[in-house]
Structures are given as C-alpha cells and as structure tokens.
C-alpha positions as CSV (number, residue, x, y, z in Angstrom):
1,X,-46.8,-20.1,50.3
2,X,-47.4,-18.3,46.9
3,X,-46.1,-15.2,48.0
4,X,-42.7,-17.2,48.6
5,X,-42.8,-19.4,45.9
6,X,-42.6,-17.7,43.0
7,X,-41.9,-18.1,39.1
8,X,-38.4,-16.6,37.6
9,X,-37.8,-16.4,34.3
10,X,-34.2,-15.9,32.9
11,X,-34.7,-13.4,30.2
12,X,-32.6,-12.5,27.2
13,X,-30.9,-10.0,29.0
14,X,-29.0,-12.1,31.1
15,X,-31.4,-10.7,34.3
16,X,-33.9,-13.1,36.4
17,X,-37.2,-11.2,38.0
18,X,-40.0,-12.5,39.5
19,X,-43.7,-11.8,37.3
20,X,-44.4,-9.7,40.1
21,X,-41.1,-7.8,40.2
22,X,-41.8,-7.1,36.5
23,X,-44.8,-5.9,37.6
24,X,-43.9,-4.0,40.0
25,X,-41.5,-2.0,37.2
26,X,-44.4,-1.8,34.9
27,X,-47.0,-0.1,37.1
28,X,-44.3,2.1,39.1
29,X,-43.8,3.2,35.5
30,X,-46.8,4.0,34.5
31,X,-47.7,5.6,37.7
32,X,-44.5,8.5,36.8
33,X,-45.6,8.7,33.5
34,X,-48.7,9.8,34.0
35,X,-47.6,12.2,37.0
36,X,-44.9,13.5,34.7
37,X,-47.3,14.9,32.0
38,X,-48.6,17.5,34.8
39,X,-45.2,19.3,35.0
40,X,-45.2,18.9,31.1
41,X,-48.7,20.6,30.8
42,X,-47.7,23.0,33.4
43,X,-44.7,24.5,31.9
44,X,-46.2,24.5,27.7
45,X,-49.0,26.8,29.5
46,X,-46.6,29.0,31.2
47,X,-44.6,29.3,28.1
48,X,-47.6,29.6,26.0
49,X,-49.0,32.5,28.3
50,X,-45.7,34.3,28.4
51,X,-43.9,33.9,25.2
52,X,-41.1,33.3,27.1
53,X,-39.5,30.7,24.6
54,X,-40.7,32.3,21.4
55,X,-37.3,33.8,20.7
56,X,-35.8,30.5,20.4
57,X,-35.3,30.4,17.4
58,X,-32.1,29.0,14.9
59,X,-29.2,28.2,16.7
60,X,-29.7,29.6,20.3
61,X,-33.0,27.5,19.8
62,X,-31.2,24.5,19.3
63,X,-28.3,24.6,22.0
64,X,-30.5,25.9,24.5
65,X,-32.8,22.5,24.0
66,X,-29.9,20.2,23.2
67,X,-27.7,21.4,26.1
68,X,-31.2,21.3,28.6
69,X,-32.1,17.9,27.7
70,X,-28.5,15.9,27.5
71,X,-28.0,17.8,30.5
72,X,-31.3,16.9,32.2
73,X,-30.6,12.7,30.6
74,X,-27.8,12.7,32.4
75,X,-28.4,13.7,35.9
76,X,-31.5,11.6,35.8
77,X,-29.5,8.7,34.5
78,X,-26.9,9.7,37.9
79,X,-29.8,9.6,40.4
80,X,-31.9,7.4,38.8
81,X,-31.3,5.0,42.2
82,X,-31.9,7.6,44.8
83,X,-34.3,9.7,46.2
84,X,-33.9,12.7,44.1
85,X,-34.2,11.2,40.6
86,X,-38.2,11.6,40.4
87,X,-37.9,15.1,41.2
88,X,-34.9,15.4,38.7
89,X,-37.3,13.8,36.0
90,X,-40.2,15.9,36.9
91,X,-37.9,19.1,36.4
92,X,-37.0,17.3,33.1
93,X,-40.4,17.0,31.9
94,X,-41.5,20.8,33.3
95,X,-38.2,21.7,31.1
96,X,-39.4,19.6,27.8
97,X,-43.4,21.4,28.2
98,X,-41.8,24.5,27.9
99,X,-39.3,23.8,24.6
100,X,-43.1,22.6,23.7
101,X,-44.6,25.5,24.1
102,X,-43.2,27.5,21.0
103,X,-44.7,24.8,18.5
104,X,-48.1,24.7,20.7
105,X,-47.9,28.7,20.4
106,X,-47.4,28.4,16.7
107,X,-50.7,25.9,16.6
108,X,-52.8,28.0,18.8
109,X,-52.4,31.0,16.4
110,X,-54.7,29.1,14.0
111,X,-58.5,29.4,14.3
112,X,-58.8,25.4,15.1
113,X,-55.6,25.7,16.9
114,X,-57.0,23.8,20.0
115,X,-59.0,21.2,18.1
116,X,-55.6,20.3,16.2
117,X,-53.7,19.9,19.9
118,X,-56.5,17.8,20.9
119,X,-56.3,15.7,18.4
120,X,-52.7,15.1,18.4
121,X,-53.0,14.8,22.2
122,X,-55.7,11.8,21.4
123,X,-53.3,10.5,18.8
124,X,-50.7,10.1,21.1
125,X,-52.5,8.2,23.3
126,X,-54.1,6.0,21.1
127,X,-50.3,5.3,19.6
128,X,-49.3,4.2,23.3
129,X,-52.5,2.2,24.2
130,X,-52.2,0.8,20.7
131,X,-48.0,-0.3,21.6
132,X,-48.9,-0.9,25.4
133,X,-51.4,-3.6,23.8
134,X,-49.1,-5.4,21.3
135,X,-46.5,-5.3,24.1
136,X,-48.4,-7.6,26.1
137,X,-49.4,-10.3,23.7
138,X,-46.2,-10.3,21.9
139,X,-44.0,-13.4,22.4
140,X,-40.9,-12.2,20.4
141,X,-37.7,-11.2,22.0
142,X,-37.8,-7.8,20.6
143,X,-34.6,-6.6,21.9
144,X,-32.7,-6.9,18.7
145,X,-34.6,-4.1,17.2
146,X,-33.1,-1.8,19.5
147,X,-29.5,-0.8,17.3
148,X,-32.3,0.0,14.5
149,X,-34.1,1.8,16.6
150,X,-31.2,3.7,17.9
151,X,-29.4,4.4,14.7
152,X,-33.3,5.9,12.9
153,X,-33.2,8.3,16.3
154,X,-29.7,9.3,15.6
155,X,-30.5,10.1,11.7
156,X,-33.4,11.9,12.7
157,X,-31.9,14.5,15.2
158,X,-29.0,14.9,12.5
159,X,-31.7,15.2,9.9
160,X,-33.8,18.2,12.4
161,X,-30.4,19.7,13.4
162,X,-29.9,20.2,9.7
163,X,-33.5,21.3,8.9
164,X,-33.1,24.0,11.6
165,X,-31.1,26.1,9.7
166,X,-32.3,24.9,6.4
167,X,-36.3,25.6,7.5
168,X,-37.5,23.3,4.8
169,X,-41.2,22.3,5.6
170,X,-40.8,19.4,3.3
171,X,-38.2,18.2,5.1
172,X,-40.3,19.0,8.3
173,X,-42.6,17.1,7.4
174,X,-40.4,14.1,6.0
175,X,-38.7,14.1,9.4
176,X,-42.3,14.1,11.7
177,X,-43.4,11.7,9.6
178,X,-40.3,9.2,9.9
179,X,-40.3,10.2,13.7
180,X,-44.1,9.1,14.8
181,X,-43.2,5.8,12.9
182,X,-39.5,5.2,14.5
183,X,-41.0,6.4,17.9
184,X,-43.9,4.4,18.3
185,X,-41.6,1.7,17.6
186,X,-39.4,2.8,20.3
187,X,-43.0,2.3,22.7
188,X,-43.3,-1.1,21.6
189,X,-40.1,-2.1,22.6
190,X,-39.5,0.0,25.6
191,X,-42.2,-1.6,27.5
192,X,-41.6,-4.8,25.5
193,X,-38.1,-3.9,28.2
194,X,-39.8,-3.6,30.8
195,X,-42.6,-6.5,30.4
196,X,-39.6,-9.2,29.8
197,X,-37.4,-7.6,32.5
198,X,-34.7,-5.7,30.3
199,X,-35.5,-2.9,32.6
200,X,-35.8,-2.8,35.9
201,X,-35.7,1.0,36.6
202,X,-38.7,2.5,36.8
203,X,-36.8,5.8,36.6
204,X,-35.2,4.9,33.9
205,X,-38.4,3.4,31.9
206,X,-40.6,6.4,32.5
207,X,-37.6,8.5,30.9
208,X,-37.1,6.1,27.7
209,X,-41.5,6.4,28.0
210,X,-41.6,9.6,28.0
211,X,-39.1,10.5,25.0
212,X,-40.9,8.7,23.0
213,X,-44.5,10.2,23.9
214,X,-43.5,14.1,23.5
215,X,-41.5,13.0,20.2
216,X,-44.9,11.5,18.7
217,X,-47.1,14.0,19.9
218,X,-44.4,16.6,18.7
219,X,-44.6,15.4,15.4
220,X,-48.0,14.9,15.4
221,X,-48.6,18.7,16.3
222,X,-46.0,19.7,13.5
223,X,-47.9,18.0,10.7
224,X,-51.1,18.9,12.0
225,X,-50.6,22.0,12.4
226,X,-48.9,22.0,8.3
227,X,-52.0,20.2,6.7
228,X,-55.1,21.3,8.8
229,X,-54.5,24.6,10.4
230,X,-57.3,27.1,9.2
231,X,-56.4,30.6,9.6
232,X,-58.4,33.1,10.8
C-alpha cells in the first residue's frame, strides 16, 4: 500500500516527482559520478605518461579543449535519454582527464608534486561532501541563483580565454580563486536540482556534477601548485 501511495510534491519548477523518484535521480547520479572519475584518472595517467598533450599550448591549446568539450556537451545533452549517453559521458570524462593531464604534468615536476595532487584531490571532495551536506538540510528554493551562477561561469572562461594569451599568474590565480568559490556554488545548487526535482536526468546531473568537480579540483591544483610547489 506504501509502495502505491506515495507523496508528490509540486516543486518550483513546475515538475511533480515522487520522494523516491527524486531519489532515484540522486543515487543514479552519484553512482555515474563516481564511475566517471575512473575514465578521468585513466586518461590524466595516460597523458601524464606520454606527454601526449604537452604541446597544447596557446591557441591550439585552447580550441582543441573548447571545441572537445562543447562538442562532447552536446552530444551528451542529444543522447542523454538513450542508451548511448553513459558511454558518450564516459568518453567525455576520458577526454577532460587528459586536457588534465598537462597541469597534473606541470605539478608532478615539483619535488612534492604528488602530495600537492593529493591534497587538491582531498580538497575536492571535502568541497562536495561539504555542498552535498548543506544540500540536504537546506529549505530554500535555491533556483534563482542559477542566472548568477551562470553569468560568474561565463566571466570566468572569458577571463581564462584572455589569460591564455596574456599568461598572467596573477590573473591565474585571481581566476582559480573566483572559480573554486563560483563552482562549489554551482554543487550546492546542482544537487540542490536534483534533491527538489529540477532535474530529473541523471545524465544530465552527473554532467552539470561533474563540471563542477574537475573545475574545483583544477583550480585547486593551479594554486597549489603556484604557492606550495617545492622544486627540486
């Protein structure tokens, strides 16, 4: 009888789900998440071990990612409700661990090199675990801060496009700095999404997840790697 009877609540987003549907969404999400960080891993050590990204530099650098990840957005975003959108996301995250694997590279060449990605690795997860928390005992409709949200991420990949070809590390470090604070925003309210029923694609979630995760640990790494690396 309480399998068949069940709660809906009519959310902000003009969607009703079930507690357990939102559920459902939540755990299917995590489940991807975590499965997409091996494919991440996998392709930072293979372009770690061969060097294969470290001429990506400047410009070629920067289309080569750009074009890569809209391009990889998009045909998850197409397949998202069919059977071939994990595997499209995996080859996503396989794709993002090796555009990764030039900073980790850069990182490694310092004598604590592995203690600093360990420690952005932990910081990372402690920023998720700490946004996965308030998530759950927020109350707030936190969809409004969305636009904000949006419109900082937009300011900041202007703001790195530009600091490409400038190769300012103040402004590198300006930039990771407003990006671990914009992105672990973007955590909160993407599951906040999720939790409340604003998204119901797991796909989808685990994409808007993930984005976040490499961006913080990214930036992280970068200003790690500026204020503590020791070389040899």
């Amino acid at each position: 009888m309480s399998e068949q009877v069940q709660t809906l609540d009519t959310t902000s987003y003009g969607q009703v789900l079930s507690p357990s549907e939102r559920n459902k969404v939540l755990r299917n999400t995590y489940w991807l998440l975590a499965l997409s960080l091996l494919p991440t891993v996998a392709g930072a050590w293979i372009g770690v071990a061969t060097g294969i990204t470290a001429a990506l530099t400047g410009f070629l650098g920067l289309i080569i990612f750009l074009g890569g990840a809209f391009g990889f957005i998009y045909a998850i975003e197409k397949t998202k409700n069919s059977a071939a959108g994990v595997p499209v996301l995996l080859g996503f995250t396989f794709f993002m661990g090796l555009m990764l694997s030039r900073l980790i590279a850069m990182v490694l060449g310092f004598k604590n090199g592995s203690d600093l990605v360990m420690t952005a690795f932990a910081g990372t997860a402690g920023v998720f675990f700490v946004m996965a928390s308030l998530a759950t005992v927020i109350k707030r409709d936190l969809s409004g801060m969305g636009k904000w949200l949006f419109v900082g991420a937009i300011v900041l990949m202007v703001g790195g496009i530009i600091n490409v070809f400038v190769g300012s590390s103040t402004g590198m470090i300006v930039i990771s700095m407003l990006a671990i604070g914009i992105f672990s925003a973007y955590m909160l309210y993407d599951i906040k999404q999720i939790i409340d029923g604003g998204e119901t694609n797991y796909i989808s979630a685990t994409l808007a997840l993930y984005l976040d995760i490499v961006n913080v640990f990214q930036s992280l790494l970068a200003l790690l790697g500026i204020f503590g690396g020791e070389r040899e």
